[in-house]
mmCIF entry with sequence, helices, sheets and N, C-alpha, C, O atoms, coordinates in Angstrom:
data_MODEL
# 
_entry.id   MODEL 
# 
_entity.id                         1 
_entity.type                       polymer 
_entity.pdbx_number_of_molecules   1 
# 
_entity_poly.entity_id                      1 
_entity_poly.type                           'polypeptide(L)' 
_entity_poly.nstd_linkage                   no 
_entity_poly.nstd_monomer                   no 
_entity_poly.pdbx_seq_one_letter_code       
;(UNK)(UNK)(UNK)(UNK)(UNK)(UNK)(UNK)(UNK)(UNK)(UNK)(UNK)(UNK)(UNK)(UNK)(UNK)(UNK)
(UNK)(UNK)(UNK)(UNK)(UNK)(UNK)(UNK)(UNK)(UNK)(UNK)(UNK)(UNK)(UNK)(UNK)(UNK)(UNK)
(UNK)(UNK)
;
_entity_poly.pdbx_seq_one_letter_code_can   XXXXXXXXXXXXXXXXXXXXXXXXXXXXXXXXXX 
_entity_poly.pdbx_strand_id                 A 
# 
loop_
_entity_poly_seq.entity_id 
_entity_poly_seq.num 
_entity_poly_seq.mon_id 
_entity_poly_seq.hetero 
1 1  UNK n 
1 2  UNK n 
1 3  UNK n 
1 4  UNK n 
1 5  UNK n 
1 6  UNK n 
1 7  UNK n 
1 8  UNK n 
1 9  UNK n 
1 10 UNK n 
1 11 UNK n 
1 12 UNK n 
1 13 UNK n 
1 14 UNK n 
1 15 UNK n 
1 16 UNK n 
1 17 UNK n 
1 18 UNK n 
1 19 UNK n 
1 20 UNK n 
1 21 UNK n 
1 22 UNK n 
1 23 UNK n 
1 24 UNK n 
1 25 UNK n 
1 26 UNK n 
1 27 UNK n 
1 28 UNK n 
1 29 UNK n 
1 30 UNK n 
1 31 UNK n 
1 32 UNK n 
1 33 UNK n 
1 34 UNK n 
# 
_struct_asym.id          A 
_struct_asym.entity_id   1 
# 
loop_
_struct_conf.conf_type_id 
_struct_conf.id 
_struct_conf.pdbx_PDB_helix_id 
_struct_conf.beg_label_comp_id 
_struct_conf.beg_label_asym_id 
_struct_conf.beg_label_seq_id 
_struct_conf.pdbx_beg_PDB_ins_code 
_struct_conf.end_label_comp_id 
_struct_conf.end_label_asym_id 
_struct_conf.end_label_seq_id 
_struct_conf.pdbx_end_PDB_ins_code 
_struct_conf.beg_auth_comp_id 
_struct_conf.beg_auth_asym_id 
_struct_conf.beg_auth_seq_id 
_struct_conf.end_auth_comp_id 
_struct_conf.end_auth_asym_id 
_struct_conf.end_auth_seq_id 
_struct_conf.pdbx_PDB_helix_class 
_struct_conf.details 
_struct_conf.pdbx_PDB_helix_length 
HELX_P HELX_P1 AA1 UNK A 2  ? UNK A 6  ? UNK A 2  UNK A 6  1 ? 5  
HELX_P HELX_P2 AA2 UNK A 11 ? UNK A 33 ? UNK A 11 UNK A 33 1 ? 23 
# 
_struct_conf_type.id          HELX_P 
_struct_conf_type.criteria    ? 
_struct_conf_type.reference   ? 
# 
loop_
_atom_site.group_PDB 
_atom_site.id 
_atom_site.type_symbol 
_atom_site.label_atom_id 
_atom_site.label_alt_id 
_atom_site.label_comp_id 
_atom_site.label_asym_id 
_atom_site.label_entity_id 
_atom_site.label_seq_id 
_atom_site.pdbx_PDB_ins_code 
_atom_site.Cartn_x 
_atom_site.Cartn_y 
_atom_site.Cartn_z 
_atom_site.occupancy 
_atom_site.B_iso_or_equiv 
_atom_site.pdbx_formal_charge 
_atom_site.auth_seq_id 
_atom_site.auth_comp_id 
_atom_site.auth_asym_id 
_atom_site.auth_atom_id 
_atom_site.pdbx_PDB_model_num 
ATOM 1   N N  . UNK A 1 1  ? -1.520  8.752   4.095  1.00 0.00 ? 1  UNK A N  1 
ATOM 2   C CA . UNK A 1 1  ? -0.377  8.012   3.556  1.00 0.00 ? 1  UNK A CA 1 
ATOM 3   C C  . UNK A 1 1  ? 0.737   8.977   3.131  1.00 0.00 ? 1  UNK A C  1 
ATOM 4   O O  . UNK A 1 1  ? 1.855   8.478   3.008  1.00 0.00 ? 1  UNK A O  1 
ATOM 5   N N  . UNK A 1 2  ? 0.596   10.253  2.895  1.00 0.00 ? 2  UNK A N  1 
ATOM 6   C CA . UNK A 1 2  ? 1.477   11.200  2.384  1.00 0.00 ? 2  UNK A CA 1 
ATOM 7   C C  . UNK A 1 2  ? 2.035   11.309  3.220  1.00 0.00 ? 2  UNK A C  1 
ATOM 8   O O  . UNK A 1 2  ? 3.251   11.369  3.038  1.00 0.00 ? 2  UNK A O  1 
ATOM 9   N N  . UNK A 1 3  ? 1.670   11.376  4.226  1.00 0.00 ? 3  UNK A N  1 
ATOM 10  C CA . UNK A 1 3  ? 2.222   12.141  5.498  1.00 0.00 ? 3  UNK A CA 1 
ATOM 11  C C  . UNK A 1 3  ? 3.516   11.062  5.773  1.00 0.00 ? 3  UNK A C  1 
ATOM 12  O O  . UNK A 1 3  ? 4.724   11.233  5.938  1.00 0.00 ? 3  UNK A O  1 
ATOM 13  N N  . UNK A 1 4  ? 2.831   10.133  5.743  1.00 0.00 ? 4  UNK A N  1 
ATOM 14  C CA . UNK A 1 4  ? 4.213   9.085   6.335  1.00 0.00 ? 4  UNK A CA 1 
ATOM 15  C C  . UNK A 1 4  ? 5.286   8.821   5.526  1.00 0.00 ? 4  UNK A C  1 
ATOM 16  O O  . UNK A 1 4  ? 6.448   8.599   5.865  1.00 0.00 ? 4  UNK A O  1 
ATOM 17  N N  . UNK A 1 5  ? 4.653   8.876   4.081  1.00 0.00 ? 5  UNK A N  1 
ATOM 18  C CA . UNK A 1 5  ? 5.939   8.979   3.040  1.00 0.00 ? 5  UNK A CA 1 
ATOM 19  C C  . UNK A 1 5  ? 6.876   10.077  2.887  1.00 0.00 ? 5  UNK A C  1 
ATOM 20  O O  . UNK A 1 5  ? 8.063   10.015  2.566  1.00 0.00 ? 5  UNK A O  1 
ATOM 21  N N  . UNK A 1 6  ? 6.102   11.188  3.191  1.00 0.00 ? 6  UNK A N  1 
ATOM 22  C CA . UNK A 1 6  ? 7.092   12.231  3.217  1.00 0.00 ? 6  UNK A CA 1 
ATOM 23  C C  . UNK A 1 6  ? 8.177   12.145  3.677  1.00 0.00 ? 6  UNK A C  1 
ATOM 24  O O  . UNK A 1 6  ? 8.848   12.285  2.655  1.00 0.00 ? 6  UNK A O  1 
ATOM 25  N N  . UNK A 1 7  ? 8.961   11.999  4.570  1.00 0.00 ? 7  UNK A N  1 
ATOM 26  C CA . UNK A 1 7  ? 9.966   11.423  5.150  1.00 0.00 ? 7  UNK A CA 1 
ATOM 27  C C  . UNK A 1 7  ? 10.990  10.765  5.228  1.00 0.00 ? 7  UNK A C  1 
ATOM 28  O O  . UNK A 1 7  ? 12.045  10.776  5.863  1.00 0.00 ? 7  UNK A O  1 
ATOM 29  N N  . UNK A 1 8  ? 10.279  9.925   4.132  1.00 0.00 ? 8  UNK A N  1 
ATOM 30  C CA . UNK A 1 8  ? 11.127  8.446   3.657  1.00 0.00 ? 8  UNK A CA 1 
ATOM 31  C C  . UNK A 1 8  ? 11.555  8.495   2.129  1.00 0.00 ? 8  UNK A C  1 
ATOM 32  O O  . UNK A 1 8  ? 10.715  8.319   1.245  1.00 0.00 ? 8  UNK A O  1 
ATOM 33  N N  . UNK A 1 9  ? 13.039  8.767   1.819  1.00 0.00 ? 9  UNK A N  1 
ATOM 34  C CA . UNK A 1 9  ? 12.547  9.012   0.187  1.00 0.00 ? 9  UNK A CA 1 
ATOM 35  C C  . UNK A 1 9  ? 13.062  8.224   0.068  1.00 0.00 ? 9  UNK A C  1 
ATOM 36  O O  . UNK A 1 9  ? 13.927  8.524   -0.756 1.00 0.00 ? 9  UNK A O  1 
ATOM 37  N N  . UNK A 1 10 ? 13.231  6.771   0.488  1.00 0.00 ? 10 UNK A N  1 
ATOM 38  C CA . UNK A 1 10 ? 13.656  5.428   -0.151 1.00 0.00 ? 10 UNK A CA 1 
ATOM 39  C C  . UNK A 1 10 ? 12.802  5.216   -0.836 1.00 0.00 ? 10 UNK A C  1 
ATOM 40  O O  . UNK A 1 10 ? 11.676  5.598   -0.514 1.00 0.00 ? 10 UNK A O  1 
ATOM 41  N N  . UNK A 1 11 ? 13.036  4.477   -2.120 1.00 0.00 ? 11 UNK A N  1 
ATOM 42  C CA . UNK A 1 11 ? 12.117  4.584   -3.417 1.00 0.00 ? 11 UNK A CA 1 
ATOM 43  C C  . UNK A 1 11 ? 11.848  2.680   -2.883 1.00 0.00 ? 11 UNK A C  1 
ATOM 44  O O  . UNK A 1 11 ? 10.824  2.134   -3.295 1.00 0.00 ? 11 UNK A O  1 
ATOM 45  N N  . UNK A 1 12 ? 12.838  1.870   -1.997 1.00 0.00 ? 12 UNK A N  1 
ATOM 46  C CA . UNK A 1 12 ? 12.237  0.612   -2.362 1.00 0.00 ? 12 UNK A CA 1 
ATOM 47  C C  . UNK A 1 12 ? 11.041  0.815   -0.756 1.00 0.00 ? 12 UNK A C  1 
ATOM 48  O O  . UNK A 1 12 ? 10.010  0.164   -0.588 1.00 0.00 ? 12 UNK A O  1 
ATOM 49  N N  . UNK A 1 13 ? 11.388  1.481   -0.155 1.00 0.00 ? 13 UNK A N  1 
ATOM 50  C CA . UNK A 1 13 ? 10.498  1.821   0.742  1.00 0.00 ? 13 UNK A CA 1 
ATOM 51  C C  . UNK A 1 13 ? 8.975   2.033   0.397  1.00 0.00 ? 13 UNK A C  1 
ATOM 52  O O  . UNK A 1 13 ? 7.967   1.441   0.783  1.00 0.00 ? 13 UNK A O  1 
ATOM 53  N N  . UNK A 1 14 ? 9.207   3.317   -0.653 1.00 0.00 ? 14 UNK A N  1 
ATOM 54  C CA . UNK A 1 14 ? 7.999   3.291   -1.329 1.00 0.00 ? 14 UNK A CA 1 
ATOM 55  C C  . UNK A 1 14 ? 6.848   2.219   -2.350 1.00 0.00 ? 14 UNK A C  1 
ATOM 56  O O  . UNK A 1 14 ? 5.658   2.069   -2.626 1.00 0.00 ? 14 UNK A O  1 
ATOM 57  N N  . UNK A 1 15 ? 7.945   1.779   -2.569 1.00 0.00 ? 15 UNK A N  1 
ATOM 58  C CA . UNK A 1 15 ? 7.804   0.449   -3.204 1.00 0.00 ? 15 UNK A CA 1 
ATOM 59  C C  . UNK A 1 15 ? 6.493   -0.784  -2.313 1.00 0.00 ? 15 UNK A C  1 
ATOM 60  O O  . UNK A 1 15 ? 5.403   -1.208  -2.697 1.00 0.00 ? 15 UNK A O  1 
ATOM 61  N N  . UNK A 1 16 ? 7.148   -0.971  -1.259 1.00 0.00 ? 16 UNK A N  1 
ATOM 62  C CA . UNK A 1 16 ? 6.398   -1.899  -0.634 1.00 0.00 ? 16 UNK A CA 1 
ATOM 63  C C  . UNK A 1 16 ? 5.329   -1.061  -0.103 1.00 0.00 ? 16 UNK A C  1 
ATOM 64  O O  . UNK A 1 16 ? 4.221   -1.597  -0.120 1.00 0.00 ? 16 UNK A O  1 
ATOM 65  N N  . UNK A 1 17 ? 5.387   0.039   0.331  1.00 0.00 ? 17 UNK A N  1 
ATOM 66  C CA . UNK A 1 17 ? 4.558   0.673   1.156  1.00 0.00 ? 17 UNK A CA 1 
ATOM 67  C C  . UNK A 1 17 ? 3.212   0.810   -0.095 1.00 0.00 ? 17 UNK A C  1 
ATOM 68  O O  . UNK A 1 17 ? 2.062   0.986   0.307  1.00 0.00 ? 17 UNK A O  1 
ATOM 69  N N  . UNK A 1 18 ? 3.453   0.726   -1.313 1.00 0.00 ? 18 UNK A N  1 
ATOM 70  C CA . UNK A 1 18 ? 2.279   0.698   -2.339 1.00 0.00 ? 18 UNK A CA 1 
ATOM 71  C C  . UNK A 1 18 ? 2.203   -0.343  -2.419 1.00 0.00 ? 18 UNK A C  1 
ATOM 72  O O  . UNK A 1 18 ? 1.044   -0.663  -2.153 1.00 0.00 ? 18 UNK A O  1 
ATOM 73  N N  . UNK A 1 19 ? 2.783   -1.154  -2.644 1.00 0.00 ? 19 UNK A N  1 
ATOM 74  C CA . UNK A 1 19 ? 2.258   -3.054  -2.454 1.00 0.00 ? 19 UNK A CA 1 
ATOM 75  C C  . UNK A 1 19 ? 1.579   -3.281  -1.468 1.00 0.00 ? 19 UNK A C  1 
ATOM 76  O O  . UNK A 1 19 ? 0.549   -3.840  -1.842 1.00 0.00 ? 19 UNK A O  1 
ATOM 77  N N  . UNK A 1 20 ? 1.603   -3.100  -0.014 1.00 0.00 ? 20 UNK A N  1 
ATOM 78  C CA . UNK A 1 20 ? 0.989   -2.983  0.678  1.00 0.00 ? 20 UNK A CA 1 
ATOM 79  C C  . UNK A 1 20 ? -0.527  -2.563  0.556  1.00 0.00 ? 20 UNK A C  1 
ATOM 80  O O  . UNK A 1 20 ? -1.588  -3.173  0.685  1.00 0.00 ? 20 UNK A O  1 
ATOM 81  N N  . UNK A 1 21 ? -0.290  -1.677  0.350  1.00 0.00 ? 21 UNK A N  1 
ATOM 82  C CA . UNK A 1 21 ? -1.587  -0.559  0.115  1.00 0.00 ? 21 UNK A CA 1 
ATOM 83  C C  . UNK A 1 21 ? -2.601  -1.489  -1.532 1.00 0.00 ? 21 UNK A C  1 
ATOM 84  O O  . UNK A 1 21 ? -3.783  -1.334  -1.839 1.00 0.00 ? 21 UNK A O  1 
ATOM 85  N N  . UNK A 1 22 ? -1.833  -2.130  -2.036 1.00 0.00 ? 22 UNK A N  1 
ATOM 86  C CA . UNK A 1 22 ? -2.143  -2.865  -3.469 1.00 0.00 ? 22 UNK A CA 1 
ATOM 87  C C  . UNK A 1 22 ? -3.278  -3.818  -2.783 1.00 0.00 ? 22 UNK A C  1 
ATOM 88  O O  . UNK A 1 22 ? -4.498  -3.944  -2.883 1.00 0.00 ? 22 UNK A O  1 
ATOM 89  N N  . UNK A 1 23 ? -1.958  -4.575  -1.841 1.00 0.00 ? 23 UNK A N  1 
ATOM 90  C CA . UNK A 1 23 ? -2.844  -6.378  -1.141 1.00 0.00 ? 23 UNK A CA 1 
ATOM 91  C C  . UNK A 1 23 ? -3.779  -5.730  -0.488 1.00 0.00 ? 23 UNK A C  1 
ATOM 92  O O  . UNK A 1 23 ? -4.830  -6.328  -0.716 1.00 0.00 ? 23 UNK A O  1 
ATOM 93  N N  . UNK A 1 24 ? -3.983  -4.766  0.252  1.00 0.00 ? 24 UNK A N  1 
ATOM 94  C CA . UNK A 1 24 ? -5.162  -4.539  1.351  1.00 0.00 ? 24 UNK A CA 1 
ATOM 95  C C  . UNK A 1 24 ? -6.184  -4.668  0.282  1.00 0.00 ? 24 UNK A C  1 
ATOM 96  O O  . UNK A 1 24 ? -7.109  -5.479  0.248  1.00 0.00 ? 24 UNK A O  1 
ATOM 97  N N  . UNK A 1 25 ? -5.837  -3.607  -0.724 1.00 0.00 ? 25 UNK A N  1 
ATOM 98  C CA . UNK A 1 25 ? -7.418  -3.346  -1.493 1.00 0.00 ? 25 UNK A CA 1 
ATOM 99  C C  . UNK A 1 25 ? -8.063  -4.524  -2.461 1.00 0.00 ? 25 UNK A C  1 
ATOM 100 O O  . UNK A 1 25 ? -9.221  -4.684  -2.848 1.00 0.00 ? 25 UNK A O  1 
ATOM 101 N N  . UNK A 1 26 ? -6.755  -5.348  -2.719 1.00 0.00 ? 26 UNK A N  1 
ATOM 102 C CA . UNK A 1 26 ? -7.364  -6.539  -3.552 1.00 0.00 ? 26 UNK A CA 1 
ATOM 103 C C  . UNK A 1 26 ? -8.071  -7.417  -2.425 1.00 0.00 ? 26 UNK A C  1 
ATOM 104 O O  . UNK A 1 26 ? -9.170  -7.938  -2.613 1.00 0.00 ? 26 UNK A O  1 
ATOM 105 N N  . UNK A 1 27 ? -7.190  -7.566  -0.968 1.00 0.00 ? 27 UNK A N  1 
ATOM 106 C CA . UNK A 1 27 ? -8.205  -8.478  0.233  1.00 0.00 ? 27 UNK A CA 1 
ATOM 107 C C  . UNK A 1 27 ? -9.322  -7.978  0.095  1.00 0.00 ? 27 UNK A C  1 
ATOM 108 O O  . UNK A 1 27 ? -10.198 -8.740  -0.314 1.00 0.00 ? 27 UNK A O  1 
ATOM 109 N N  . UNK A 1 28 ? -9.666  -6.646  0.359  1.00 0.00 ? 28 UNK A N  1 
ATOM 110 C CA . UNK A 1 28 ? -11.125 -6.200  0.484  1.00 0.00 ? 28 UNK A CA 1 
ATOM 111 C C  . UNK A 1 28 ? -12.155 -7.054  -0.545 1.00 0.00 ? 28 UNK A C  1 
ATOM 112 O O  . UNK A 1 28 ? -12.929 -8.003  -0.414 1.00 0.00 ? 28 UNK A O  1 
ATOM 113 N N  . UNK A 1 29 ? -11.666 -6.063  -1.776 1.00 0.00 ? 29 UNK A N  1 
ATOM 114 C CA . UNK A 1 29 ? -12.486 -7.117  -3.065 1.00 0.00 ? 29 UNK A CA 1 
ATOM 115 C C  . UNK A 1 29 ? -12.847 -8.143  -3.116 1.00 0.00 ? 29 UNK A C  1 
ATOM 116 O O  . UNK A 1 29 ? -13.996 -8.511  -3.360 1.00 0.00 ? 29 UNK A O  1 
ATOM 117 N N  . UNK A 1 30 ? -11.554 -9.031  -2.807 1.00 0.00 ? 30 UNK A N  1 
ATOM 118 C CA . UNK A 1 30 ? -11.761 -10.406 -2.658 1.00 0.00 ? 30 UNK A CA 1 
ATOM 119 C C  . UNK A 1 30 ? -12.827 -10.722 -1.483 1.00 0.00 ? 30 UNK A C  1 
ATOM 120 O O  . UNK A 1 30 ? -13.693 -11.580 -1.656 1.00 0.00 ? 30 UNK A O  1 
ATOM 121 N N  . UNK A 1 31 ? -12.738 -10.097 -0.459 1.00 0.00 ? 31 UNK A N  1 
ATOM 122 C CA . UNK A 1 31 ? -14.018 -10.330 0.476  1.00 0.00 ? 31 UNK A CA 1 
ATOM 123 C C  . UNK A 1 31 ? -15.003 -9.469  -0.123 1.00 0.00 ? 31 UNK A C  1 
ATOM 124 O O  . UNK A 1 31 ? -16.023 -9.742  0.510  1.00 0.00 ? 31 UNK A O  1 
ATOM 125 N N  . UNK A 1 32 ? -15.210 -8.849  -0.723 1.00 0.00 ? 32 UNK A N  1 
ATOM 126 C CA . UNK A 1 32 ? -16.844 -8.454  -1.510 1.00 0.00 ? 32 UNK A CA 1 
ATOM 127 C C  . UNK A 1 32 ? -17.134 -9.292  -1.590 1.00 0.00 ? 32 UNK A C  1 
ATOM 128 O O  . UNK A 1 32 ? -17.996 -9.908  -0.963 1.00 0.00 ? 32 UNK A O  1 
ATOM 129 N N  . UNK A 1 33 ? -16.194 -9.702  -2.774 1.00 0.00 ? 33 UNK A N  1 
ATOM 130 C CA . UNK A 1 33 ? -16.975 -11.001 -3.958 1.00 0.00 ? 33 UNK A CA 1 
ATOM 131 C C  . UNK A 1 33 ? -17.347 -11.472 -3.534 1.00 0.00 ? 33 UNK A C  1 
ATOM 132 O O  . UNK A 1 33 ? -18.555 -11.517 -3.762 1.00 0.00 ? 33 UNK A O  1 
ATOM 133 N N  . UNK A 1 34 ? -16.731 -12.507 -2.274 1.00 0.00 ? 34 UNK A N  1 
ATOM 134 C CA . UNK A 1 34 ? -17.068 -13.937 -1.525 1.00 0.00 ? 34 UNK A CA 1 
ATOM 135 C C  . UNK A 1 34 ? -18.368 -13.277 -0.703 1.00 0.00 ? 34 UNK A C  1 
ATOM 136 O O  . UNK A 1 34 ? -19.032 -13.974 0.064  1.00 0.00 ? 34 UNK A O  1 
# 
């Protein structure tokens, strides 16, 4: 993930690109649980 941010120093860029990275890991969880 560094790698690709490096590049980009838009901060709202960064922004989503951790939201992103937020929803994946809560989907996962959420499929544990279930």
């Amino acid at each position: 993930y560094k790698r690709l941010l490096a590049p980009a120093p838009s901060s709202e860029f960064h922004l989503a690109f951790n939201l992103a990275i937020k929803s994946q890991i809560i989907g996962n969880y959420q499929i544990k649980d279930h």
